[in-house]
N, C-alpha and C positions, 0 to 999 in steps of 0.2 A: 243380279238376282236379289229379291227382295228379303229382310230376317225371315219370315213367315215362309217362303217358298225354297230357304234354303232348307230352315226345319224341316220342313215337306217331304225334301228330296231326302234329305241324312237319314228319317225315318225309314223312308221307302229302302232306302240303301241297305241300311239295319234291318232291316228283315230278310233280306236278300242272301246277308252273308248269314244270319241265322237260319237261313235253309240248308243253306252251302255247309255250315259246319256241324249240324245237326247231323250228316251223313256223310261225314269227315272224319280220320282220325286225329288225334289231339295235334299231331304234327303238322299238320295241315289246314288248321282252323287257317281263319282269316279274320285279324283285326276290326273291331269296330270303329267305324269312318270319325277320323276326325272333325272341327267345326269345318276345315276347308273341304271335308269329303275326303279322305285322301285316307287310305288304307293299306294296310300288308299280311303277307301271307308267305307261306315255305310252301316253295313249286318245286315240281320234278319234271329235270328235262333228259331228256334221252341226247347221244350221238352218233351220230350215223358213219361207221371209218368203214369206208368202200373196202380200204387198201387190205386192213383186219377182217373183213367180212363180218364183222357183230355190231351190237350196238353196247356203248359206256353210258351209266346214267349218272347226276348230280342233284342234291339238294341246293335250292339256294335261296333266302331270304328276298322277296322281292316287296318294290312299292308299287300301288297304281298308276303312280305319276311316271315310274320307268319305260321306257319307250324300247321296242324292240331291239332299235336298236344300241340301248344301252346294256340291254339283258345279254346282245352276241358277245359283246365283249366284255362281258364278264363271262361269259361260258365260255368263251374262247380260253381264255386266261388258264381256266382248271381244268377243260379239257385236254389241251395243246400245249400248253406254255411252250414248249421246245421249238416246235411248228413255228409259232409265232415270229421266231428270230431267225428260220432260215426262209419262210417264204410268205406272200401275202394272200394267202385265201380268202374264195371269197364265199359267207356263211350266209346263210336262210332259214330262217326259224319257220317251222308246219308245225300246224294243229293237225293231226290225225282220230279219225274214230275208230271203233270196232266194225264199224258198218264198210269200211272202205272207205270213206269219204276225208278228204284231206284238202287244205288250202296252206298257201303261204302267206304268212303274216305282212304288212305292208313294212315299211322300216318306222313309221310313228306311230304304229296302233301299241296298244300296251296289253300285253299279255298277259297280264293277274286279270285284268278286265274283262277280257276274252274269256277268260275259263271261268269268270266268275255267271257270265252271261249262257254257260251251258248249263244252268238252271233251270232257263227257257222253257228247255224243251226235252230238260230230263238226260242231258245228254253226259256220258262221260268221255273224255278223251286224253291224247299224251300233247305232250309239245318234243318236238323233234331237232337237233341243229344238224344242218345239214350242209360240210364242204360241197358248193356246185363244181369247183374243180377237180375235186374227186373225181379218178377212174381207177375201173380193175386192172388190177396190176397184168402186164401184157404176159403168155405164158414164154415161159423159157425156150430161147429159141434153142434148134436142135443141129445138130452137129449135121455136115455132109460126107462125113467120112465114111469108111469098112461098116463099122454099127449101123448105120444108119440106111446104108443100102442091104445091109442080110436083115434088118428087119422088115424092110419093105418086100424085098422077097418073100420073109415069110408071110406078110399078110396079100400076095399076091396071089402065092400056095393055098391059102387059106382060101382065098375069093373064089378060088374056081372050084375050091372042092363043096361051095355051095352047088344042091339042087337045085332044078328048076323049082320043084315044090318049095324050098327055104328061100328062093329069091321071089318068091308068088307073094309067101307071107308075110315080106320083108316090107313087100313096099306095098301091101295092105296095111300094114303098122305103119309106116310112115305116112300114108295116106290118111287116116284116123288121126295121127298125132296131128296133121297141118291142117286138120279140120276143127280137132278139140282147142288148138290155139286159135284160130279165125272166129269159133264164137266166143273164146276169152273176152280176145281183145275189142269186138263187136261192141263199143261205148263210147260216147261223144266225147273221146278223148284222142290228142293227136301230139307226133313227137314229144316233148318233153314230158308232156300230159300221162301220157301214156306209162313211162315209166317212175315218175312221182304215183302212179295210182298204186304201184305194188309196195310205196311205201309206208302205209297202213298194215299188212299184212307182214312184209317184214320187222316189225316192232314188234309189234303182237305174239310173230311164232319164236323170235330171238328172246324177246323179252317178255314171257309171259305174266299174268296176271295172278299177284302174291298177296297175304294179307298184308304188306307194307305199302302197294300200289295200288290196289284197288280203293273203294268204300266202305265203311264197318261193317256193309251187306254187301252180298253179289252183284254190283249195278245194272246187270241184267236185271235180276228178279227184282230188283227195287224198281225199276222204271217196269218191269210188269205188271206190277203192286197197284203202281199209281197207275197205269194207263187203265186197268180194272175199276178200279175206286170211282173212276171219273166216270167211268162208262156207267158205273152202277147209279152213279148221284144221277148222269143224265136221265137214264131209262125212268128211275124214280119221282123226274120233276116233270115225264113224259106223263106218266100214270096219272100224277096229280093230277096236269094239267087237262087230263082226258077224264077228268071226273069220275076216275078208277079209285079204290081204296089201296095205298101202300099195300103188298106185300111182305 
């Protein structure tokens, strides 16, 4: 690349991240690009511990040039340490939105990049790591013994002393619930797909939206703002061009 075209791009760059920090708290600014382009910024990544059922979050210093996967292993490090030395996991960084919408990072895309690039299109989102060997912990298994048979008993007892009327309405509800899940899950997602989609939602409801995580505004009503703004400059350049006088 040529001087001229690299100035070009550093410019284009700089404006970029002065969008980005414009509606950024001071912690979360992002560097002005050096001559190589090459920038930084303090990201927040969430942890996804199936076994815990929540999610852990982290600040951390990152570069443009950091590569997904150098960012794992460093979130691994201060998420897990311990982890680290009894087993070898294996971790995935997801971009997640509010919208539901999620993808997994490639292992050489770079992740200050990526969120710098949801300026786009107005978008906010989290970054996620996520053990794929993680499962829920299995439920305690239960004893065969005296306890275990007087309590099936008792819910034996119990079964029959349903009516016909409470066994009518039983599986009228359970009817509705396998109907209400079938159009849940009704979207062009499949096996793994399927349960990566619920995790946007679970971030979201674990880890809600604070003024340390969000934008110095609502980013709802910011990207309402501007989706207005633009609608209004169109309509306005409609008018003009229709030999109407601005309103």
């Amino acid at each position: 690349m040529s001087a001229g075209g690299r100035d070009e791009e550093r410019r284009k760059l700089a404006d970029i991240i002065h969008h980005w920090n414009a509606n950024r708290l001071d912690l979360f600014e992002i560097s002005q690009p050096t001559e190589d382009l090459e920038f930084h910024g303090v990201m927040r990544f969430y942890f996804q511990d199936k076994a815990a059922g929540n999610f852990a979050t982290k600040c951390i210093r990152v570069s443009s040039t950091a590569t997904t996967q150098d960012v794992i292993e460093t979130l691994a490090e201060k998420f897990r340490p311990d982890m680290r030395m009894l087993s070898s996991p294996k971790y995935s960084l997801y971009e997640v939105h509010v919208s539901g919408e999620e993808r997994r990072l490639d292992i050489d895309e770079k992740p200050l990049v990526v969120q710098l690039n949801w300026n786009k299109d107005d978008r906010e989102g989290r970054f996620v790591l996520k053990n794929e060997n993680d499962a829920i912990p299995p439920k305690k298994a239960q004893s065969n013994g005296p306890e275990k048979q007087e309590k099936e008993g008792v819910i034996q007892n119990f079964k029959r002393t349903l009516s016909k009327k409470e066994k009518k309405e039983k599986k009228k509800r359970e009817k509705e619930a396998l109907r209400q899940a079938s159009d849940k899950d009704d979207r062009p997602f499949q096996g793994e797909d399927v349960e990566n989609s619920r995790l946007a939602a679970e971030v979201y409801k674990d880890m809600p939206e604070t003024s340390f995580t969000r934008t110095i505004s609502n980013p709802e009503v910011v990207m309402k703002r501007r989706r207005q703004q633009k609608l209004e400059k169109r309509m306005q350049e409609f008018r003009s061009s229709d030999g109407r006088p601005d309103s």
